[in-house]
C-alpha positions in Angstrom: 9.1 0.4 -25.4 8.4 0.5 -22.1 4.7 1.2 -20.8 4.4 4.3 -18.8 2.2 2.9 -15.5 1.3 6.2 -14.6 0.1 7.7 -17.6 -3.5 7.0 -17.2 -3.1 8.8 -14.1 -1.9 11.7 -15.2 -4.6 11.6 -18.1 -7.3 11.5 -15.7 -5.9 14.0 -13.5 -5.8 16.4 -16.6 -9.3 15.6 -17.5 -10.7 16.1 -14.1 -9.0 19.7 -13.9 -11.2 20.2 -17.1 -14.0 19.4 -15.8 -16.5 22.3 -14.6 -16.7 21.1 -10.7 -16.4 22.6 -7.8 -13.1 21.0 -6.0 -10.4 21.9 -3.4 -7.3 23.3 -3.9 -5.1 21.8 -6.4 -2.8 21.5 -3.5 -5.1 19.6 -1.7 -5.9 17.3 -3.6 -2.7 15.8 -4.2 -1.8 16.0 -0.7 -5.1 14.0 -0.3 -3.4 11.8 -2.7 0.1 11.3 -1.2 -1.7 10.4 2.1 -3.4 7.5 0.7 -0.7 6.3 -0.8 1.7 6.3 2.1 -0.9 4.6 4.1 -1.6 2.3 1.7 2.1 1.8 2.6 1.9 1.9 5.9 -1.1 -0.9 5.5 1.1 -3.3 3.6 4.1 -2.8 6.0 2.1 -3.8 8.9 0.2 -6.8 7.0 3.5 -8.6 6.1 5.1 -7.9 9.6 2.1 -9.7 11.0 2.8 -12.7 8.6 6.1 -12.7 9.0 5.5 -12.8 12.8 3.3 -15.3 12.7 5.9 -17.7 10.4 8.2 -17.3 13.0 6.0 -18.0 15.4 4.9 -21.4 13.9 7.9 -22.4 13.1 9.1 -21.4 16.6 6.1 -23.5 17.6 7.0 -26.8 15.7 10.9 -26.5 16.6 8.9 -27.1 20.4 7.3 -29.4 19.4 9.8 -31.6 17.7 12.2 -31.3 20.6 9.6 -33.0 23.1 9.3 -35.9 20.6 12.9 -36.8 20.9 
């Protein structure tokens, strides 16, 4: 069996629509929710372009380098 990752999510979303707080719109909230996750996207896109950018640009860097030795 398989374990569900996003069951405790969904168990406390249900529990927080229990609760007796005031809180946006449903709606909201879970568009509040799919915004953070795509940037949190976004976020990891950009950090491994940057490292892959920067490999290349060391190895670009020693390639130089060991062409003026010989």
């Amino acid at each position: 069996m398989k374990y569900n990752i996003f069951y405790p999510l969904f168990r406390n979303i249900v529990r927080l629509r229990k609760l007796s707080l005031e809180r946006y719109n449903w709606n909201i909230e879970m568009k509040v929710l799919e915004l953070n996750c795509e940037i949190d996207t976004f976020i990891k896109y950009i950090n491994k372009k940057n490292k892959r950018d920067e490999i290349m640009n060391n190895l670009k860097q020693s390639q130089l380098i060991s062409k003026n030795l010989r």
